[in-house]
MARKE-742585 format. One line per field, with one value per atom (N, C-alpha, C): chain; z negated, x, y negated. Coordinates in steps of 0.2 Angstrom, whole numbers, plus 5000, padded with zeros to 4 digits. Layout:
chaine <- (A, ...);
up <- (Z, ...);
east <- (X, ...);
north <- (Y, ...);
REM end
This chain:
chaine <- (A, A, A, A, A, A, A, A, A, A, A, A, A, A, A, A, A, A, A, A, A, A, A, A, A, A, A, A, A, A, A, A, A, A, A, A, A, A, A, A, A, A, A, A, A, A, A, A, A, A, A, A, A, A, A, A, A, A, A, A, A, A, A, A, A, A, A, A, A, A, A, A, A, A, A, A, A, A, A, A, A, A, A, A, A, A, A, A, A, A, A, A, A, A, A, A, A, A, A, A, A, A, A, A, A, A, A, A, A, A, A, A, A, A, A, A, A, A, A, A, A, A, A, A, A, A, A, A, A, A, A, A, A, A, A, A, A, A, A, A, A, A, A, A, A, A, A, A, A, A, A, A, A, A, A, A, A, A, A, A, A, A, A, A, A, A, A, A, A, A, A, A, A, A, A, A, A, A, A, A, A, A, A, A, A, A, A, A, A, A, A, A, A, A, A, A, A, A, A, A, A, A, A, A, A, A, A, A, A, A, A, A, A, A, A, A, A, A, A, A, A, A, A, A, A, A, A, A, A, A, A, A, A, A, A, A, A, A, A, A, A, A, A, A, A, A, A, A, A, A, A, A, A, A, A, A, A, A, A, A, A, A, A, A, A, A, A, A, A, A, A, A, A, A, A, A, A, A, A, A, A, A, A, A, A, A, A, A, A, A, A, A, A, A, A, A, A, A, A, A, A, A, A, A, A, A, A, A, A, A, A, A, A, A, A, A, A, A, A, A, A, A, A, A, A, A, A, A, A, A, A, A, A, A, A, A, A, A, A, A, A, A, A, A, A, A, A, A, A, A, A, A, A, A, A, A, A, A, A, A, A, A, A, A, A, A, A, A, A, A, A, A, A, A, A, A, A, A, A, A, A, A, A, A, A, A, A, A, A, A, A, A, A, A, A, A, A, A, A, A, A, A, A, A, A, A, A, A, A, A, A, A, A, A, A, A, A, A, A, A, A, A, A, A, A, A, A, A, A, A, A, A, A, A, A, A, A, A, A, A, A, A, A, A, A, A, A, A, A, A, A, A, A, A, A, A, A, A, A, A, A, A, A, A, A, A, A, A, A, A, A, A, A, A, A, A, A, A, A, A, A, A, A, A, A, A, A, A, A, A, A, A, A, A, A, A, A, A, A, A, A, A, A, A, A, A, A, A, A, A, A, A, A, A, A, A, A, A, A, A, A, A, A, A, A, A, A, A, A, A, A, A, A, A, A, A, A, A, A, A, A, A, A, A, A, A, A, A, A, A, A, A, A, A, A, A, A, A, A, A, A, A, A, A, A, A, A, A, A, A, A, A, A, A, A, A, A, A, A, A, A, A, A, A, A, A, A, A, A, A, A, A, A, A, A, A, A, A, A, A, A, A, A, A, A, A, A, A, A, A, A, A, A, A, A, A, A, A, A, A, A, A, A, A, A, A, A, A, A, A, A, A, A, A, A, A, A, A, A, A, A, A, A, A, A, A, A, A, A, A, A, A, A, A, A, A, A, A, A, A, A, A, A, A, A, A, A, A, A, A, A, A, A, A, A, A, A, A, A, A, A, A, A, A, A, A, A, A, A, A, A, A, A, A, A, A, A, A, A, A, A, A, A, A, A, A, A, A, A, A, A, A, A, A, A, A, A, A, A, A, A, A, A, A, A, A, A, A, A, A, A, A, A, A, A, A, A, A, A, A, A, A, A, A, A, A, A, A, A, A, A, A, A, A, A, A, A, A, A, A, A, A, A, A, A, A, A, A, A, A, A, A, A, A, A, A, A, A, A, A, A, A, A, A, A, A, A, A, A, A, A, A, A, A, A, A, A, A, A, A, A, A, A, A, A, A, A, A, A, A, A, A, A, A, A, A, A, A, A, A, A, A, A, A, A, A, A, A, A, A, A, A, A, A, A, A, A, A, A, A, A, A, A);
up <- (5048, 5046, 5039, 5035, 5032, 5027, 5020, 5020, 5020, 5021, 5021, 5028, 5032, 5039, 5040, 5036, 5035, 5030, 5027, 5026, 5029, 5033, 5038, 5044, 5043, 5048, 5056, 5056, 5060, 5063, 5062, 5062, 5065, 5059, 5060, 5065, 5069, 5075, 5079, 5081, 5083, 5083, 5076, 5072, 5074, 5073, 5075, 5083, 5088, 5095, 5097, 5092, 5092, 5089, 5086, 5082, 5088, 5091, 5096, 5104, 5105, 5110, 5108, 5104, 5102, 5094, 5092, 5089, 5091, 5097, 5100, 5103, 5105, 5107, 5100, 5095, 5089, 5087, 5089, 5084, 5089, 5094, 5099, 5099, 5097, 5095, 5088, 5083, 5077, 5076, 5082, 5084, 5085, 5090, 5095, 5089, 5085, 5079, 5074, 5073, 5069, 5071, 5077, 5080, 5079, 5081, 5082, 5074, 5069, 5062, 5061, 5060, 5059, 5064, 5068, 5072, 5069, 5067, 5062, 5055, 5054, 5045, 5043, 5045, 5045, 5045, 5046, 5047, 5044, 5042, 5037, 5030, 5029, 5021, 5021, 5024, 5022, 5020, 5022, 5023, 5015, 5013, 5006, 5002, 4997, 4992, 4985, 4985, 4980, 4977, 4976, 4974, 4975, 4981, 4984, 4978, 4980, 4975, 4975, 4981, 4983, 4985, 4982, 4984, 4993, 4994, 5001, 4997, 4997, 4997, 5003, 5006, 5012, 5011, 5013, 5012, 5020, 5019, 5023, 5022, 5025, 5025, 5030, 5028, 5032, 5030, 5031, 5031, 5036, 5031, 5036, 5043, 5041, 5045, 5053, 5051, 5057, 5062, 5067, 5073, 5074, 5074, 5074, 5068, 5064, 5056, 5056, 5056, 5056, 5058, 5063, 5065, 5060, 5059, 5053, 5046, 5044, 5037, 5039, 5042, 5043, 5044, 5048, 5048, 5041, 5038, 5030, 5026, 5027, 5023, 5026, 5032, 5032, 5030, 5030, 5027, 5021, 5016, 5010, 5006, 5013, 5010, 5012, 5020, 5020, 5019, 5017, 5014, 5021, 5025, 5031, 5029, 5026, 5026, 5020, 5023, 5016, 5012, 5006, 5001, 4999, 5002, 5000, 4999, 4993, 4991, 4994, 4997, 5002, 4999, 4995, 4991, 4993, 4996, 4999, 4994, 4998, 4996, 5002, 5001, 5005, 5003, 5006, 5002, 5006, 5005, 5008, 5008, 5016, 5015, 5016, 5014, 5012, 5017, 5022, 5029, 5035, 5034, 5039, 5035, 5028, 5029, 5030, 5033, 5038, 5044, 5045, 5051, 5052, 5048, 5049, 5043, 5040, 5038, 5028, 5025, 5016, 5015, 5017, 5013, 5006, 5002, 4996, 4994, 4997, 4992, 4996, 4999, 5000, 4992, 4992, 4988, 4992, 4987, 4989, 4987, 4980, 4979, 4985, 4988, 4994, 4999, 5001, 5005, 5004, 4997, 4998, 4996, 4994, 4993, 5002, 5006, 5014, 5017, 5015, 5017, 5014, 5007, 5005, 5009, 5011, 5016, 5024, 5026, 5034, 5031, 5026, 5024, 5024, 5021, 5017, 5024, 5025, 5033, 5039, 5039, 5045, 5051, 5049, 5055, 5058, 5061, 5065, 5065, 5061, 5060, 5056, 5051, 5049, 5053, 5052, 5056, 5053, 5055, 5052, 5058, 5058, 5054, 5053, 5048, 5045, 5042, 5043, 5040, 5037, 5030, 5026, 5024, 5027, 5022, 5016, 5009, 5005, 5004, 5006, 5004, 5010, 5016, 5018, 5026, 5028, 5036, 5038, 5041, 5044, 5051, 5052, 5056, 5062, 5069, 5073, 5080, 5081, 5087, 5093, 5094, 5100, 5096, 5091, 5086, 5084, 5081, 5078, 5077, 5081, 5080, 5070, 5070, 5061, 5059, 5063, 5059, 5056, 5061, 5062, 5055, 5056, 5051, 5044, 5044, 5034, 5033, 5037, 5037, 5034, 5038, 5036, 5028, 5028, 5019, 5015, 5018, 5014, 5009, 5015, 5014, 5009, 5009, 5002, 4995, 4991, 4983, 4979, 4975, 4971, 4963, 4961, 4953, 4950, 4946, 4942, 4940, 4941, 4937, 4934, 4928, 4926, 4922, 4920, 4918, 4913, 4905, 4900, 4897, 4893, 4889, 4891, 4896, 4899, 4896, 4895, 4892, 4894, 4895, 4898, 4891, 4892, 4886, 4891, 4892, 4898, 4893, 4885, 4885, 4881, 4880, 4874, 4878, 4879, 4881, 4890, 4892, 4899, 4900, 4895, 4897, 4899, 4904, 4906, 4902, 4898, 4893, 4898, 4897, 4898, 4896, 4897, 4896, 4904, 4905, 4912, 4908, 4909, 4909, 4917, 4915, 4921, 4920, 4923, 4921, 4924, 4921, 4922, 4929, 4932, 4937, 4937, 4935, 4935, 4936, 4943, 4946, 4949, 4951, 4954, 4952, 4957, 4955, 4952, 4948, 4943, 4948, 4943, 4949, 4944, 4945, 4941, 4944, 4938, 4937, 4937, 4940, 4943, 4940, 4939, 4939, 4943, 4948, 4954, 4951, 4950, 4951, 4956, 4959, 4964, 4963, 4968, 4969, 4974, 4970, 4973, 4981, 4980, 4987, 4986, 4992, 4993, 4999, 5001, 5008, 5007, 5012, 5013, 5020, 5020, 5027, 5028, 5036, 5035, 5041, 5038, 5042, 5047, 5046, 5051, 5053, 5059, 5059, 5065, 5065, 5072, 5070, 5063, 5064, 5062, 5063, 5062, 5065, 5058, 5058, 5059, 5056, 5055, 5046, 5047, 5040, 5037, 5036, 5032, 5027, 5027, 5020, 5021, 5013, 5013, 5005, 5007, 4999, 4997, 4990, 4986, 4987, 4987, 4986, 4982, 4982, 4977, 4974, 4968, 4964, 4961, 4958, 4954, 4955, 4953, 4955, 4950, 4943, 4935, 4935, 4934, 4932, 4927, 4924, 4918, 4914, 4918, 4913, 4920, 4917, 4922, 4921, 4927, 4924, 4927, 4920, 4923, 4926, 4921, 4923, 4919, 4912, 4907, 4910, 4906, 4907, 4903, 4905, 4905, 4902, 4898, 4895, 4891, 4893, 4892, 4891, 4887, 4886, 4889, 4895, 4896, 4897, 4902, 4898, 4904, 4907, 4916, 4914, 4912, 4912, 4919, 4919, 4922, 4925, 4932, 4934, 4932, 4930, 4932, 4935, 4935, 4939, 4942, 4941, 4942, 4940, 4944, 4940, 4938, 4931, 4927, 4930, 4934, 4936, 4943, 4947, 4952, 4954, 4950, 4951, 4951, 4956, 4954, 4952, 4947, 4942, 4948, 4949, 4953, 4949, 4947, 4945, 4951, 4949, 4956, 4955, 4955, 4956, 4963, 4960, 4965, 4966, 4968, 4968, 4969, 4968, 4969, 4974, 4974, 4981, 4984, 4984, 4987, 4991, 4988, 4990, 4991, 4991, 4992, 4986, 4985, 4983, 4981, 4973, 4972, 4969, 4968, 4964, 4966, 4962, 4961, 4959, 4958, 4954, 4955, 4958, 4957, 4953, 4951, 4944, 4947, 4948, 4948, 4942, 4940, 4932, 4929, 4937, 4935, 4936, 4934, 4935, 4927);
east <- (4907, 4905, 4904, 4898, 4897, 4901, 4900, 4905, 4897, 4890, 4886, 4887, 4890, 4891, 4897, 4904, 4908, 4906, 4902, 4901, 4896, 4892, 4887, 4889, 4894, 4897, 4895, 4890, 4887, 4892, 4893, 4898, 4905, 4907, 4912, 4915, 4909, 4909, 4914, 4914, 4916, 4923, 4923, 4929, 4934, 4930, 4934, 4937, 4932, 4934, 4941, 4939, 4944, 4952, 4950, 4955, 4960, 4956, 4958, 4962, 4958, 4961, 4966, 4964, 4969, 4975, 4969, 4973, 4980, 4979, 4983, 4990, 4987, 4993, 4994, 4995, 4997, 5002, 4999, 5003, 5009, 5011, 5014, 5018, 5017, 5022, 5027, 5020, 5024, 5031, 5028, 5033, 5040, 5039, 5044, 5051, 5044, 5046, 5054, 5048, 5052, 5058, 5058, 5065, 5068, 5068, 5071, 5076, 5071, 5072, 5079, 5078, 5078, 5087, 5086, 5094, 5098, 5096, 5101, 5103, 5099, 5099, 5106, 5110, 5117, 5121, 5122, 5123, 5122, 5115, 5112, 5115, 5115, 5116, 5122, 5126, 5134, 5136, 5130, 5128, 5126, 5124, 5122, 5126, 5128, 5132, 5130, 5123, 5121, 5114, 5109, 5103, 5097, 5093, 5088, 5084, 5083, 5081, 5074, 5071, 5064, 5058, 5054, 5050, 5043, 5042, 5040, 5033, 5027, 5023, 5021, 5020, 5016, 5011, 5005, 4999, 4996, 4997, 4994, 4988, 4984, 4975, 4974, 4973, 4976, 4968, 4969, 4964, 4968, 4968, 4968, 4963, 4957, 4952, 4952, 4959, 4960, 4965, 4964, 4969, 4973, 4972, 4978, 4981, 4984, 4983, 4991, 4992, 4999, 5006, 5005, 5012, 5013, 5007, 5007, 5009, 5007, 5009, 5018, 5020, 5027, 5030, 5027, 5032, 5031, 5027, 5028, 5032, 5032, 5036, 5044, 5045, 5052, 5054, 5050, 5051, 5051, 5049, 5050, 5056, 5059, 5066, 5073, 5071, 5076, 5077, 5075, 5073, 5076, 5075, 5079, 5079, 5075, 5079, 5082, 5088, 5093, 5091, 5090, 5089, 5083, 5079, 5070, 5071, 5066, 5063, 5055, 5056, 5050, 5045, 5039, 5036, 5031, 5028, 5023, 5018, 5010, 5007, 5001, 5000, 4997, 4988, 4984, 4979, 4971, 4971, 4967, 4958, 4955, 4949, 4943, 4936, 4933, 4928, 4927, 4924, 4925, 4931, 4931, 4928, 4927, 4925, 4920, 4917, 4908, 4910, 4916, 4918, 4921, 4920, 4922, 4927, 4931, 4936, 4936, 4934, 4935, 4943, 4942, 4951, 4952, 4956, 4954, 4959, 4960, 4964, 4960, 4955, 4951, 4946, 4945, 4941, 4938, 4932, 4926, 4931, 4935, 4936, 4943, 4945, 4952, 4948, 4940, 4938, 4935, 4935, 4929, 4937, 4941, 4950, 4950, 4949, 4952, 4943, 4939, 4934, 4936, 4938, 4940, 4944, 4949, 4954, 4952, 4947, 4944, 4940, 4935, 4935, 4939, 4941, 4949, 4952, 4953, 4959, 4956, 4949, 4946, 4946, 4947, 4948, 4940, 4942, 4936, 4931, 4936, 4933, 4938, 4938, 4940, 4943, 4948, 4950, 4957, 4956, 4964, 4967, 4976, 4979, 4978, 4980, 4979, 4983, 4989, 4995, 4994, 4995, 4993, 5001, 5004, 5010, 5010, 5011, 5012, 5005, 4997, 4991, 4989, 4995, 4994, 4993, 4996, 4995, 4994, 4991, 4990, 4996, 4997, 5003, 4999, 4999, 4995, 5001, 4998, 5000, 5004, 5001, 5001, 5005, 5008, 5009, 5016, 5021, 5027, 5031, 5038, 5039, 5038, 5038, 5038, 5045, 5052, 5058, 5057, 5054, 5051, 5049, 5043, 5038, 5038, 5043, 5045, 5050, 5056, 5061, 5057, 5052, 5050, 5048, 5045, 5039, 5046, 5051, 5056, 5059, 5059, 5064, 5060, 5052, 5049, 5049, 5052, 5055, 5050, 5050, 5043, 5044, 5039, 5039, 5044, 5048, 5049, 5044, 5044, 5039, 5043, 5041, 5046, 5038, 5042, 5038, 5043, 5038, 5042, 5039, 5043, 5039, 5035, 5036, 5031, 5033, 5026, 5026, 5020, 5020, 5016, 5013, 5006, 5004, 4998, 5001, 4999, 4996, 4999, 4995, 4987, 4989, 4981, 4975, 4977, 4973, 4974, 4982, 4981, 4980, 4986, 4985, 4992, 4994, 5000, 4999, 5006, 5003, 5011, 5011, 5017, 5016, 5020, 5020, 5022, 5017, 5018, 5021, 5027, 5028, 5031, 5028, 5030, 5033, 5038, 5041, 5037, 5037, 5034, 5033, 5027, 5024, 5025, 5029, 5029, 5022, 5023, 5016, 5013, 5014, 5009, 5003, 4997, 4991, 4990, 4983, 4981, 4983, 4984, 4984, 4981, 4981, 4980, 4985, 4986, 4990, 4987, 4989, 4986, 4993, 4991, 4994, 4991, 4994, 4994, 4996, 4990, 4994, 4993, 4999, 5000, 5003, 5002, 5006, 5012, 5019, 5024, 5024, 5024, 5022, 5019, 5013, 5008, 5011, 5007, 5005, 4999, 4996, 4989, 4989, 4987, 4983, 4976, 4976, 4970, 4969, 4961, 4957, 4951, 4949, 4943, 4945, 4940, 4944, 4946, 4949, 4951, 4959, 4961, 4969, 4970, 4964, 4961, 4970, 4972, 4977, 4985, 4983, 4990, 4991, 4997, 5002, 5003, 5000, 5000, 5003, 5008, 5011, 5012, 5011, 5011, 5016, 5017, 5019, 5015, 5017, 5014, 5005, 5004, 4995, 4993, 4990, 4986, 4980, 4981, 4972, 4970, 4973, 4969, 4973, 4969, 4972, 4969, 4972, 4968, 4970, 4965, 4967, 4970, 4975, 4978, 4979, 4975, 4975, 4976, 4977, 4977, 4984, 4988, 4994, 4993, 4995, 4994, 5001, 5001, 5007, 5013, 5012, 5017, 5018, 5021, 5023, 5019, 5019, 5015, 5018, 5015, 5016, 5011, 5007, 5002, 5003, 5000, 5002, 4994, 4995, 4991, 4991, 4986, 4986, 4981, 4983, 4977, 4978, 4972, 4970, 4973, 4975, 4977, 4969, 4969, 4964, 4966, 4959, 4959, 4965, 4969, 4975, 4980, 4981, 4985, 4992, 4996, 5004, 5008, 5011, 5012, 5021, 5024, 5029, 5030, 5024, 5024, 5021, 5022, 5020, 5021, 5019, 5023, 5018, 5022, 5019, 5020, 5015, 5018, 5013, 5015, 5013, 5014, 5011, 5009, 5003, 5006, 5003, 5001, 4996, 4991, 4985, 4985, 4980, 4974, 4968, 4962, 4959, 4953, 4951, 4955, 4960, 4964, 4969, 4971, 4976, 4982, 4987, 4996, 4998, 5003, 5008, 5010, 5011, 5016, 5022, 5022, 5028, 5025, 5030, 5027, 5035, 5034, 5039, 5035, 5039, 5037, 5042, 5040, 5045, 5041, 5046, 5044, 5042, 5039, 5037, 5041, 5042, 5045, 5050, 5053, 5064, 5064);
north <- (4960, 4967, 4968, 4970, 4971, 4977, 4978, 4985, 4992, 4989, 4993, 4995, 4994, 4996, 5000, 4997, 5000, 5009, 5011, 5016, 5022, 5019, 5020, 5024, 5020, 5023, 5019, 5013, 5010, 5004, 5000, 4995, 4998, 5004, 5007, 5010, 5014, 5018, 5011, 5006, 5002, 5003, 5001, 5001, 5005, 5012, 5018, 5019, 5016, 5017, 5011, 5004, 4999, 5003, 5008, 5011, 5015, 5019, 5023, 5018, 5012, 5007, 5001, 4996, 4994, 4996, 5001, 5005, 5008, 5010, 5017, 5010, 5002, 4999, 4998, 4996, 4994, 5000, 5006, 5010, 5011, 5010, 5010, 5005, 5000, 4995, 4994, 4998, 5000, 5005, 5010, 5015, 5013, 5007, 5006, 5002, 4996, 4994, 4998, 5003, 5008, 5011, 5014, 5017, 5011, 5003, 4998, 4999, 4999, 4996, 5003, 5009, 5015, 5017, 5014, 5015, 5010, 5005, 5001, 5003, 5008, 5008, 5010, 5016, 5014, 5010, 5004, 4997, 4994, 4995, 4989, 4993, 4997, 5001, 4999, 4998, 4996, 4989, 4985, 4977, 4975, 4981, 4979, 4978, 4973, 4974, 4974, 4970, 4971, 4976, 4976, 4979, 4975, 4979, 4974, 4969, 4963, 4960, 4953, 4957, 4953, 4956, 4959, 4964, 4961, 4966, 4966, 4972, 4970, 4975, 4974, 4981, 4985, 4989, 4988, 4991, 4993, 5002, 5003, 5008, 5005, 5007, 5013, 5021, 5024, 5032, 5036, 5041, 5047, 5055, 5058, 5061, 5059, 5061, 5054, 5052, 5046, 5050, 5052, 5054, 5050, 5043, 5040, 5037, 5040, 5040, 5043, 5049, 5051, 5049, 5044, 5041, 5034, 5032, 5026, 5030, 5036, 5037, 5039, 5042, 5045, 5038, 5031, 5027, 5023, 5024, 5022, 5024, 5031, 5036, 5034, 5032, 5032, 5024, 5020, 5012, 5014, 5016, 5018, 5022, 5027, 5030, 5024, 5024, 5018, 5012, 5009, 5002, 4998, 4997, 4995, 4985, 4983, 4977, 4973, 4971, 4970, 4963, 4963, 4959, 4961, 4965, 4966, 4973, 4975, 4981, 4980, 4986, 4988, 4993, 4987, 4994, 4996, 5003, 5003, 5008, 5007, 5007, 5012, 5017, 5021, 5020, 5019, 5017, 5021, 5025, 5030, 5028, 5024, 5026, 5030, 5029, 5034, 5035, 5029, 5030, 5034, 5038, 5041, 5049, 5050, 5058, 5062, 5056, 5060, 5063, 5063, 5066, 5072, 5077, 5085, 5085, 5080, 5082, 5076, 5078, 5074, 5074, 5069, 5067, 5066, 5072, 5072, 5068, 5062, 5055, 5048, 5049, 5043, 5042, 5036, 5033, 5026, 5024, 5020, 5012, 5014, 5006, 5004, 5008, 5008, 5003, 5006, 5006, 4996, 4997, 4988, 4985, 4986, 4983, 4981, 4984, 4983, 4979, 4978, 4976, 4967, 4967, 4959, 4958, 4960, 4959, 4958, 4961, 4959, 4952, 4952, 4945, 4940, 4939, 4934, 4934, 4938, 4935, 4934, 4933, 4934, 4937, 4944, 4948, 4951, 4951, 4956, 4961, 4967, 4974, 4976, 4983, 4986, 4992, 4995, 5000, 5003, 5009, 5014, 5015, 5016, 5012, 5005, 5003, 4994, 4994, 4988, 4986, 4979, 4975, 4971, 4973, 4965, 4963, 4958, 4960, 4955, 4950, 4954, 4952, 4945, 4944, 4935, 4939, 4943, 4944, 4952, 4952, 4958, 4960, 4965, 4967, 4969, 4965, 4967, 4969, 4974, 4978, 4972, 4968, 4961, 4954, 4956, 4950, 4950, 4951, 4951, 4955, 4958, 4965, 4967, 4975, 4974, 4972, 4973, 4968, 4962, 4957, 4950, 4951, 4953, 4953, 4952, 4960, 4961, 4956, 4954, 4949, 4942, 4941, 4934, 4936, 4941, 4942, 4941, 4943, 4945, 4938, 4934, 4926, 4924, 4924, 4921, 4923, 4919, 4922, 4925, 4926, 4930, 4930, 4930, 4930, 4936, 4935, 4942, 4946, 4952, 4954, 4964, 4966, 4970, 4975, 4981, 4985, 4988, 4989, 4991, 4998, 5000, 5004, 5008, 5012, 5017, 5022, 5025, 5034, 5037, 5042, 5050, 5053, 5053, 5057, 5061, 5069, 5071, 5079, 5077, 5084, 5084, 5078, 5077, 5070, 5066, 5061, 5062, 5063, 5062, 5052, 5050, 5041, 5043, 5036, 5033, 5027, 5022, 5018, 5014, 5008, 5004, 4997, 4993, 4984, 4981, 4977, 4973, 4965, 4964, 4957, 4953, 4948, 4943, 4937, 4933, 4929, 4921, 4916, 4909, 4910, 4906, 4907, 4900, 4894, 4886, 4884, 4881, 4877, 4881, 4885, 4892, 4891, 4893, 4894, 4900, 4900, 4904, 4910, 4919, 4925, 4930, 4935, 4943, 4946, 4949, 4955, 4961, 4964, 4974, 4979, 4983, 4989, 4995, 4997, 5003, 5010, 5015, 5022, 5026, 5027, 5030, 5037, 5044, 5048, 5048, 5050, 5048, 5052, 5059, 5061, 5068, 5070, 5072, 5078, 5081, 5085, 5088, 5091, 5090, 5096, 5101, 5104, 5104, 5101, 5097, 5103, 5105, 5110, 5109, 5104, 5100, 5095, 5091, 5085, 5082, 5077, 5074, 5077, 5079, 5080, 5089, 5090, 5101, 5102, 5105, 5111, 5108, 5101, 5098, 5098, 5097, 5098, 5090, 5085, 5081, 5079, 5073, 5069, 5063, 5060, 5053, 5052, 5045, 5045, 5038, 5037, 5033, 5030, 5038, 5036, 5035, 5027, 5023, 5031, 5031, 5032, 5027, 5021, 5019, 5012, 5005, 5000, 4996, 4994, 4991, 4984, 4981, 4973, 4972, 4970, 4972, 4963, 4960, 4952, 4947, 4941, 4936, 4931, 4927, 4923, 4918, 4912, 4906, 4899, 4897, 4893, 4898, 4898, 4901, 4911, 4914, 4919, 4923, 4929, 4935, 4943, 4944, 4952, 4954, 4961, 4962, 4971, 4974, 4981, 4983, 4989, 4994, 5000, 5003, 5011, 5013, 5018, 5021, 5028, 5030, 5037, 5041, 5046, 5051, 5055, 5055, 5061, 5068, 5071, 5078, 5082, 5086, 5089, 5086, 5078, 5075, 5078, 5080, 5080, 5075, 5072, 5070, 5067, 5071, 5072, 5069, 5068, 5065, 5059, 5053, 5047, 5041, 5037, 5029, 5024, 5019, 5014, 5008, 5005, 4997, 4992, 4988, 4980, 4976, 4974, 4967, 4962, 4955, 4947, 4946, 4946, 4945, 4937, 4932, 4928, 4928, 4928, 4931, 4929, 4936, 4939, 4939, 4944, 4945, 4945, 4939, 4933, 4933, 4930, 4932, 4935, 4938, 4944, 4941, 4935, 4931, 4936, 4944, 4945, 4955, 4958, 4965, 4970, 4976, 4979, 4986, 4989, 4998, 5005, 5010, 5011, 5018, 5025, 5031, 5036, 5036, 5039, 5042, 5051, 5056, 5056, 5049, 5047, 5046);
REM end
């Protein structure tokens, strides 16, 4: 599938009816998942001794103009507060596409580059179609409905070690230019293949009433919506520190944001590392 089909809406229509059929088992399993995960989290919180210390990026490909959209953002949103599995920092990634807004409803946090970001990703893994919800753990596997409970899942992402990666020197200049400025360093990457280095601005959390639509006159929230995703250098075998700078949109709250770095291999490749930092703490 092309992504000229993906916006067309032609290809998609598929996509979308695959969204509502095996969609609707996926999400069902993600559900079942999450109560799983969610009734342990008191148990698990008292397990911890120390401070999560392996990151787990989750990337969910989502749109409000998706009906089956809403049970996927809430179960991100509580994967996010509870960190449910011990030794990993669960950092997620809400990443809103731009093909579902021919449909009654503009998602005003979708964008074009979310949309060709989740297109490499049906590439590169070989999947079949695009479709919302869409769970990508750690840029190597996709979370499929008939495939691994998500304990299973994140636990495995969890056991593989990850590059340090840190985030220094941040500052808000929100009255005059509107930049966020900071320092991405990363630590030796040894034998590792060559990767890039990204910096993510996200909004920390949102809500949204949505007036048209397949989700007409529901109350919508998400957290950590991608706006902007910046190349910010590339790392090799040595170690990495690099000073950047991500302009702020138009009416952005200044107060409401999270910074994520993240190593990444190309075209879209595995997550070797990542680090996420709430601005307005």
């Amino acid at each position: 599938m092309s992504l000229r089909d993906i916006r067309r809406g032609g290809a998609n229509r598929c996509s979308h009816a695959n969204s509502k059929m095996t969609g609707g088992r996926r999400l069902a399993i993600l559900t079942l998942a999450a109560t799983a995960v969610l009734s342990q989290l008191a148990g698990k919180a008292q397990e911890l001794q120390s401070p999560p210390v392996n990151p787990v990026v989750v990337e969910l490909f989502t749109s409000e103009g998706c009906s089956s959209c809403p049970p996927a953002d809430a179960l991100l949103e509580r994967m996010d507060a509870a960190q449910p599995i011990p030794g990993a920092q669960l950092i997620v990634l809400s990443e809103h596409v731009d093909y579902w807004d021919h449909d009654g409803w503009k998602d005003p946090y979708s964008s074009s580059f979310v949309t060709e970001r989740q297109a490499e990703y049906i590439r590169v893994l070989r999947l079949n179609t695009a479709y919302t919800p869409q769970i990508i753990i750690d840029g190597t596997f996709e979370l499929q409905g008939n495939g691994a409970p998500l304990t299973e899942s994140l636990r495995k992402a969890s056991a593989t070690r990850k590059i340090p990666v840190h985030i220094r020197s941040v500052t808000l200049d929100f009255n005059g230019s509107r930049v966020l400025r900071g320092r991405a360093e990363v630590e030796s990457a040894g034998e590792k293949s060559e990767a890039n280095v990204y910096a993510a601005l996200a909004l920390d959390h949102v809500e949204s009433q949505v007036l048209r639509g397949e989700n007409s006159g529901k109350r919508l929230t998400h957290v950590s919506v991608v706006q902007e995703i910046t190349k910010i250098g590339k790392l090799t075998r040595g170690s990495f520190s690099q000073d950047f700078q991500i302009k702020l949109k138009s009416g952005m709250d200044p107060t409401n944001l999270r910074l994520i770095v993240f190593v990444q291999t190309p075209n879209v490749g595995r997550i070797l590392g990542a680090v996420a930092l709430k601005v307005n703490n």
